[in-house]
C-alpha positions as CSV (number, residue, x, y, z in Angstrom):
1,X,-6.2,-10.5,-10.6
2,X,-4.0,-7.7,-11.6
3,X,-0.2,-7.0,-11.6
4,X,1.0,-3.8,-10.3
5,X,1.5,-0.9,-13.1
6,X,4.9,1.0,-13.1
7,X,4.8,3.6,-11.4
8,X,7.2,6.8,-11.7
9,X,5.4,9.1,-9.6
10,X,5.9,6.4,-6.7
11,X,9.9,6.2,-7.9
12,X,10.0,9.8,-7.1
13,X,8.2,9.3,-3.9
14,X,10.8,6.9,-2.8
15,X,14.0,8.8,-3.8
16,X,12.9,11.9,-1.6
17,X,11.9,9.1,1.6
18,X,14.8,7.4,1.1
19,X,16.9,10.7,1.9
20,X,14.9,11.3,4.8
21,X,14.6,7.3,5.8
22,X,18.7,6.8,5.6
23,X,18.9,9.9,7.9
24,X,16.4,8.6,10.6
25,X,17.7,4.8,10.9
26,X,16.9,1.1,10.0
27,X,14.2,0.7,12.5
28,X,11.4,1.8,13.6
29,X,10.2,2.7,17.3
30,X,7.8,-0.2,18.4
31,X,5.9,2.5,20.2
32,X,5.2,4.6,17.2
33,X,3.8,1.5,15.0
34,X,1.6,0.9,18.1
35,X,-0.1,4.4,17.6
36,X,-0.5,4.1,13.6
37,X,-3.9,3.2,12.4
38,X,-4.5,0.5,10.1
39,X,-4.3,2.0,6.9
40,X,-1.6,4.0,8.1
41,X,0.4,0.7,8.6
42,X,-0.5,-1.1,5.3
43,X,0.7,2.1,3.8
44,X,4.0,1.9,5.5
45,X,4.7,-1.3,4.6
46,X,4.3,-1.1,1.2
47,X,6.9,1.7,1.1
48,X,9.6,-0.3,3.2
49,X,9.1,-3.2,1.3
50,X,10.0,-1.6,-1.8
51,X,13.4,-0.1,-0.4
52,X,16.2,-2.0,-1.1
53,X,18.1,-0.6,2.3
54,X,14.6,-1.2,4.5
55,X,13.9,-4.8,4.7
56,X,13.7,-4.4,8.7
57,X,11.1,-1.8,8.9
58,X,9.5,-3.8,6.0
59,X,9.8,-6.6,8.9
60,X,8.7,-4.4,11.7
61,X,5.5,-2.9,10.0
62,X,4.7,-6.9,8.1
63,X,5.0,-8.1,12.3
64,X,2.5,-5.3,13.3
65,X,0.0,-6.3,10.7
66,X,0.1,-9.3,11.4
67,X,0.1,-9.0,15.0
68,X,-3.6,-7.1,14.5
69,X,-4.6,-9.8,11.6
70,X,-5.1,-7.5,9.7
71,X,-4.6,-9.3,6.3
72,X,-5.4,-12.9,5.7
73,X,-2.5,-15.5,4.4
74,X,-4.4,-15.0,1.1
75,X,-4.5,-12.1,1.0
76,X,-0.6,-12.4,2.3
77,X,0.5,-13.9,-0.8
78,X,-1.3,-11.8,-3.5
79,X,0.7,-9.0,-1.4
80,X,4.3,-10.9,-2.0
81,X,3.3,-11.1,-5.7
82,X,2.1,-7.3,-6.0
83,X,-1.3,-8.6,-7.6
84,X,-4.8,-7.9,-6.0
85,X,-8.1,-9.7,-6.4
86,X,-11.9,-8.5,-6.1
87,X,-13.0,-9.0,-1.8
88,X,-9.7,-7.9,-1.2
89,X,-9.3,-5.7,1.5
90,X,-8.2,-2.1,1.2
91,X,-5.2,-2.1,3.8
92,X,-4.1,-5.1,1.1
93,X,-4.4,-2.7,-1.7
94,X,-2.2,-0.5,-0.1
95,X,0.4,-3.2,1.4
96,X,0.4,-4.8,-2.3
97,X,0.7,-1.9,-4.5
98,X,1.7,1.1,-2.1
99,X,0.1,4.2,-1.6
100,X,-2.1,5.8,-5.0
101,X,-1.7,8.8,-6.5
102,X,-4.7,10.5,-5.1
103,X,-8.1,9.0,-3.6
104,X,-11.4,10.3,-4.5
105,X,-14.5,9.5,-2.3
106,X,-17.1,8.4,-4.7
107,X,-19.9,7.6,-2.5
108,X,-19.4,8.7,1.5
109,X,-22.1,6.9,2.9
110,X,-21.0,3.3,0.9
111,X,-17.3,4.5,2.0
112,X,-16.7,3.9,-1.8
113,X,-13.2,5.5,-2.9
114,X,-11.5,5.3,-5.9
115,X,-8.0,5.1,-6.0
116,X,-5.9,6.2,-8.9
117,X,-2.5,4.8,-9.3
118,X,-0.4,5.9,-12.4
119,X,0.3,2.9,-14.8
120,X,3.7,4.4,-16.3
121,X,5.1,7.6,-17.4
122,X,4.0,7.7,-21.1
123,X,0.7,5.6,-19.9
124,X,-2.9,6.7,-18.7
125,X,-3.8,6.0,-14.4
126,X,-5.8,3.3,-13.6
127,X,-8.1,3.4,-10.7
128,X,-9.1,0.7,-8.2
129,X,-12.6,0.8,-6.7
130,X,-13.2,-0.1,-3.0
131,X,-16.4,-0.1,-1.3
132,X,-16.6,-0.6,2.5
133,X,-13.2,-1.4,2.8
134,X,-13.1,-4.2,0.1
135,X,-11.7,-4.1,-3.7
136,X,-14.5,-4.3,-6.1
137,X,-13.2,-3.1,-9.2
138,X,-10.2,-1.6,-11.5
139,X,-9.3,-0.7,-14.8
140,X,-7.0,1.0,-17.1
């Protein structure tokens, strides 16, 4: 397993949603999570449920997900503990550690993506590796 790495580019991310978040509300139209896709919502979660002001559209997006199953109760907990684990899925990736830095495709027809998340400001990215849809590997 592996702990989520600091993340400043993601801090900055969040200050310039949260302007725009506080300025829209504290929930979300139940209509509008309906027409998200699934990576879409795992994404969305993640940044809610970072926000100190946004636990109910944390609650609205974790009730959507879970409404389409889309994670299991393992994976559930990893998520709660911002950890992930090899088999994982990716909308977990996202929903545990938010949404990377940049993606690249590494193999289209294996839908193999790596994702590069930055490990702190004074530190190199790391990268996770997914392939069709599941984690299989990260480093630093």
């Amino acid at each position: 397993m592996a702990e989520r790495p600091t993340d400043r580019a993601g801090f900055v991310r969040f200050l310039s949603v949260l302007v725009v978040s506080v300025s829209a509300g504290c929930t979300t139209d139940p209509a509008r999570l309906n027409g998200l896709g699934d990576l879409e919502l795992c994404r969305g979660y993640a940044v809610y449920a970072t926000w100190i002001m946004s636990d109910a559209r944390a609650d609205q997006y974790k009730r959507e997900i879970q409404r389409r199953n889309l994670l299991t109760p393992a994976e559930w907990e990893l998520v709660g503990q911002k950890r992930i684990r090899k088999g994982m899925s990716r909308c977990a990736l996202y929903a545990s550690w938010g949404v990377p830095m940049r993606e690249d495709i590494v193999s289209a027809d294996e839908e193999e993506v790596r994702h590069v998340y930055q490990a702190g400001w004074m530190m190199s990215p790391g990268s996770v590796y997914t392939k069709n849809g599941k984690i299989e590997a990260w480093g630093y």
